[in-house]
KEFI-898402 format. One record per residue: x, y, z of N, C-alpha, C in turn; residue in one letter. Coordinates in steps of 0.1 Angstrom, whole numbers, plus 2048, in hexadecimal, padded with zeros to 3 digits. Last residue first. Example, Ala and Ser with C-alpha at 12.3 -4.5 7.8 and 13.67 -1.06 7.14 Angstrom:
BEGIN
+-------+--------+-----+--------+---------+------+-------+--------+-----+--------+
| neast | nnorth | nup | caeast | canorth | caup | ceast | cnorth | cup | residu |
+-------+--------+-----+--------+---------+------+-------+--------+-----+--------+
|   880 |    7EA | 847 |    889 |     7F5 |  847 |   881 |    800 | 84F |      s |
|   884 |    7C7 | 84E |    87B |     7D3 |  84E |   884 |    7DF | 84E |      a |
+-------+--------+-----+--------+---------+------+-------+--------+-----+--------+
***
This chain:
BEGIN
+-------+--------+-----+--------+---------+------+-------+--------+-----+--------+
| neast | nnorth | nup | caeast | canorth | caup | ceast | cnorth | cup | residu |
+-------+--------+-----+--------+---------+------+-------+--------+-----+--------+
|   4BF |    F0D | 7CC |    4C4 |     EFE |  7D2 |   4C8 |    EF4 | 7C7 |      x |
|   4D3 |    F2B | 7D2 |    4C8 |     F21 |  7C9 |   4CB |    F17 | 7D0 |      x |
|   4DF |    F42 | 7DA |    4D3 |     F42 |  7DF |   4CA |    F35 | 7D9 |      x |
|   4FC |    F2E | 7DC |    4F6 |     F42 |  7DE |   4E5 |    F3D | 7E3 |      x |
|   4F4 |    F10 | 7D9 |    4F8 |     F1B |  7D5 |   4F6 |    F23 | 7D3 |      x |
|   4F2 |    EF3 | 7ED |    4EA |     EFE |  7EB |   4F9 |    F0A | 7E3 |      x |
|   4FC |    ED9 | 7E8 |    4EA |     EDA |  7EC |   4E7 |    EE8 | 7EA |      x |
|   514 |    ED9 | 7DE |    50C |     ED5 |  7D7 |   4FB |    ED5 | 7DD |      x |
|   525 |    EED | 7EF |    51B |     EF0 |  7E2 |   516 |    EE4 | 7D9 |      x |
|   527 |    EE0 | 804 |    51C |     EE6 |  808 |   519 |    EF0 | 7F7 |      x |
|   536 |    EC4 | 808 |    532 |     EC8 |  7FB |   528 |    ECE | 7FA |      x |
|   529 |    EB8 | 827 |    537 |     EB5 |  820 |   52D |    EBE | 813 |      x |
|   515 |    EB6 | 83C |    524 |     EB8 |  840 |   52B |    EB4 | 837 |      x |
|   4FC |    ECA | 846 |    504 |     EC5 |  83D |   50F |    EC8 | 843 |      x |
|   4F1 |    ED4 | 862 |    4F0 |     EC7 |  85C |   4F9 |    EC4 | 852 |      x |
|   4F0 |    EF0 | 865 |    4F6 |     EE7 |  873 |   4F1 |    ED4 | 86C |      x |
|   4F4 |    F01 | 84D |    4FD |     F00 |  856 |   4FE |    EF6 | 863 |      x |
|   4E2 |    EF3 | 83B |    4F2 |     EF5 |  838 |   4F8 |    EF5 | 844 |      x |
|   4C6 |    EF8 | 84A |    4CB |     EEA |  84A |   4DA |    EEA | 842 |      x |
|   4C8 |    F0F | 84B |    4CB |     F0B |  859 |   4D2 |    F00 | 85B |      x |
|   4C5 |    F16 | 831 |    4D4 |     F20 |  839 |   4CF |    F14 | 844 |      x |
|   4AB |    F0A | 82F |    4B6 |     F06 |  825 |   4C7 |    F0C | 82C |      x |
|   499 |    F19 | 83F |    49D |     F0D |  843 |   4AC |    F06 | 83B |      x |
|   49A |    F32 | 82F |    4A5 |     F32 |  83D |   4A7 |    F24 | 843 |      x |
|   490 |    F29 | 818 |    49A |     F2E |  81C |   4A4 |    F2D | 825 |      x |
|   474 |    F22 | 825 |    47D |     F17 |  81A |   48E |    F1C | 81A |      x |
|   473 |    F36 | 844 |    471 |     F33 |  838 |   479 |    F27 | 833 |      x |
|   467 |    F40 | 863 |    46B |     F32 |  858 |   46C |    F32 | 84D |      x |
|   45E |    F64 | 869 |    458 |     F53 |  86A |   467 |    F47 | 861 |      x |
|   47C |    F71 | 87F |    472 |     F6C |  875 |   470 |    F60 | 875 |      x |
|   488 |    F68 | 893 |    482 |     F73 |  896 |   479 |    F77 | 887 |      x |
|   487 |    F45 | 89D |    48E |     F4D |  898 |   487 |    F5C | 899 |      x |
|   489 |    F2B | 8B1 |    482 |     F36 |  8AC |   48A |    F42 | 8A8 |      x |
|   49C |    F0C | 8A4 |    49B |     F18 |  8B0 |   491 |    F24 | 8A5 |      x |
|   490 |    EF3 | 897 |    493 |     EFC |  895 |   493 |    F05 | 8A1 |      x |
|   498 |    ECB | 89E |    491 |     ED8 |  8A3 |   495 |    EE8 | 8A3 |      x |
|   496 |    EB2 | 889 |    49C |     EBB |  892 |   494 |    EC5 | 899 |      x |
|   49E |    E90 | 881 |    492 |     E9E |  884 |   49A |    EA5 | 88D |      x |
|   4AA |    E8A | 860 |    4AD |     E8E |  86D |   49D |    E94 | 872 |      x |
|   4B1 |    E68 | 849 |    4A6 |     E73 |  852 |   4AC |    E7B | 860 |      x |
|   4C6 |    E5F | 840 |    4BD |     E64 |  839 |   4B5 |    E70 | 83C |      x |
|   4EA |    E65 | 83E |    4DD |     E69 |  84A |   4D4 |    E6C | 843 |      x |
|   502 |    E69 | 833 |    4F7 |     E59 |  82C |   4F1 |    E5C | 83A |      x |
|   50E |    E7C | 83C |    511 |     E75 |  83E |   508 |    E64 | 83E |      x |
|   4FF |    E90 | 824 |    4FA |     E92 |  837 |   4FF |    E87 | 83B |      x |
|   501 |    E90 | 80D |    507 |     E9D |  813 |   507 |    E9B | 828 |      x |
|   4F8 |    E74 | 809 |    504 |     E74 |  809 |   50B |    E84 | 80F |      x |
|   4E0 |    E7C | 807 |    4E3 |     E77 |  816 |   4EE |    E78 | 816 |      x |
|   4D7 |    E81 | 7EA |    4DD |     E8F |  7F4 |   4E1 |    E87 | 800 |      x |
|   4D5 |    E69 | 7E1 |    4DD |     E6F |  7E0 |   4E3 |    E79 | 7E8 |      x |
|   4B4 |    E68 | 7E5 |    4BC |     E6C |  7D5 |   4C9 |    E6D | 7D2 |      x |
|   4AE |    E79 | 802 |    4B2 |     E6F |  7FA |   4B6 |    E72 | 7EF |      x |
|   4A7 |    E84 | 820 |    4AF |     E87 |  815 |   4AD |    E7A | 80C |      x |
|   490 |    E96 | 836 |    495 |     E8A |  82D |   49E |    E87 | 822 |      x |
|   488 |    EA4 | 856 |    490 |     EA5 |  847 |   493 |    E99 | 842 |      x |
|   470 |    EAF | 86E |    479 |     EA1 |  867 |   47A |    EA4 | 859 |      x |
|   46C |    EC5 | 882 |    46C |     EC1 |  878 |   474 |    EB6 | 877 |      x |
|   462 |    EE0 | 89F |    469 |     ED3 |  89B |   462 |    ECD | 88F |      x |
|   46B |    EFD | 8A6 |    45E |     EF5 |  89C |   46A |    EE7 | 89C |      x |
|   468 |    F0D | 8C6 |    46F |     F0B |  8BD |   466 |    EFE | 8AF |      x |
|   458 |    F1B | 8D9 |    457 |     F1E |  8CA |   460 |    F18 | 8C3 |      x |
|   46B |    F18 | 8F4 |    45C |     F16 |  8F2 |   457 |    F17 | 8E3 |      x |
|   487 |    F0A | 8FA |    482 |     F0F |  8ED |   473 |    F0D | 8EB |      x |
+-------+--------+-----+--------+---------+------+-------+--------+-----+--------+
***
């Protein structure tokens, strides 16, 4: 993954408890065919990070 963006996510307040009390991840986004948005990182981080009570981090389109 020549383009892929790597980042580090932090949860606290609370929210760890959606990510198995995992404060910090870094991960590495695959390139997508659009730029990054707050958006699509929020769909990425639902689907390959949270793992319990995916409406309490995000609903339809709010956080």
């Amino acid at each position: 993954m020549a383009n892929s963006v790597n980042i580090s996510l932090e949860f606290s307040g609370g929210a760890e408890l959606l990510f198995d009390m995992v404060k910090k991840h870094d991960v590495s986004l695959p390139e997508i065919s659009q730029p990054w948005t707050i958006k699509s990182l929020l769909v990425w981080i639902k689907d390959h990070l949270l793992k319990e009570r995916p409406e309490l981090f995000v609903q339809g389109d709010t956080v």
